[in-house]
Each structure stands twice: as structure tokens, then as C-alpha cells.
C-alpha positions as CSV (number, residue, x, y, z in Angstrom):
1,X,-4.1,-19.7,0.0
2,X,-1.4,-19.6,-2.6
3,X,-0.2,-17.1,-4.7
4,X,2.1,-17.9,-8.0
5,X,4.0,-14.8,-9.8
6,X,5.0,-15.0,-12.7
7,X,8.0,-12.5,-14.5
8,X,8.3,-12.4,-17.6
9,X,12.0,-10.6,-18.9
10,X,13.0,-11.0,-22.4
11,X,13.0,-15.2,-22.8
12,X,13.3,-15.5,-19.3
13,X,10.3,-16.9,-17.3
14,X,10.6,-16.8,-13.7
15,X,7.6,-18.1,-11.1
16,X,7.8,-17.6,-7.4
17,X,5.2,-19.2,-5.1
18,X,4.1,-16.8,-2.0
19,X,1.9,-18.9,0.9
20,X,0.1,-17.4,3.3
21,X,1.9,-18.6,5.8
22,X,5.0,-16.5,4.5
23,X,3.5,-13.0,4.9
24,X,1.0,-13.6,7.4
25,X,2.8,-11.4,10.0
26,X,3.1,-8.6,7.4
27,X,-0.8,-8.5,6.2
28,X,-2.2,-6.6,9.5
29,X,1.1,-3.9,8.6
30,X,-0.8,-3.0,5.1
31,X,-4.7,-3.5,5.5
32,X,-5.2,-0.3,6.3
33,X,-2.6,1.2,3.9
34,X,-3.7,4.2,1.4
35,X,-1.4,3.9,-1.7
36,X,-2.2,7.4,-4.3
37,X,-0.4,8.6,-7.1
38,X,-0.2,12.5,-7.6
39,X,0.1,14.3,-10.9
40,X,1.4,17.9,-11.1
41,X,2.8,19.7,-7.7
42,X,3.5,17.3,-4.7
43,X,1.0,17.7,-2.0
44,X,2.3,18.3,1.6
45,X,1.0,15.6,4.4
46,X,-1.0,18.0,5.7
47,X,-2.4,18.7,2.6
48,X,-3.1,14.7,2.2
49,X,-5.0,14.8,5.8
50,X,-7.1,17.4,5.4
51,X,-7.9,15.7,2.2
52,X,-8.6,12.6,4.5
53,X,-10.3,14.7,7.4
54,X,-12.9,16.1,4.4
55,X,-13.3,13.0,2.1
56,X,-13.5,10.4,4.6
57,X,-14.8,12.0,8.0
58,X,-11.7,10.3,9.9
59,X,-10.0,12.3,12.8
60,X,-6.6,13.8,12.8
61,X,-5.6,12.0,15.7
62,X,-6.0,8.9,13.6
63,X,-3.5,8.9,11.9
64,X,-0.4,7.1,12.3
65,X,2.8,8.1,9.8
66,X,5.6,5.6,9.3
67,X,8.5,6.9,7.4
């Protein structure tokens, strides 16, 4: 499979071509990532796993943080 991107700034027109060869290795890193955006007060991480425990029935032990 092949991706084409296309930015567009001002008159400039730039493409990039992605294949799935070129981010194969990385796919497994993000299929089972959770990306959220918060309004108002910032939410601690435990806040954002109990949020998970109660919403989604997954265990604590579960997760796995990267930062």
C-alpha cells in the first residue's frame, strides 16, 4: 500500500510518497495507541486510568507508559 501527502503552504505544493515498507517496523509501536485531547484542567495519568479501568474494563496492570 502507498500513501501520497500532499502540503499545501502559500503557492507551495509539496507531495511525499510513504510505502509500507518504510514504516512497517513502526505500525505494531502505535496500533494500540490512545491519542485524546482534554479541554479545561489537565487530568493526572491516574486520573486517565481509572478512566480506562471504568470505560473500558482493562486492568491496571495493562498498561504500559512510554514517556
Amino acid at each position: 500500500m502507498i500513501w501520497l501527502l500532499i502540503f499545501i503552504d502559500g503557492d507551495e505544493v509539496l507531495t511525499v510518497q510513504i510505502e509500507e515498507a518504510d514504516i512497517k517496523e513502526h505500525v505494531k509501536t502505535w496500533e494500540s495507541s490512545l491519542i485524546g485531547y482534554v479541554l479545561g484542567v489537565i487530568p493526572s495519568i491516574n486520573q486517565l486510568k481509572n478512566y480506562a479501568v471504568k470505560m473500558w474494563k482493562v486492568k491496571p496492570k495493562q498498561w504500559e507508559l512510554d514517556f
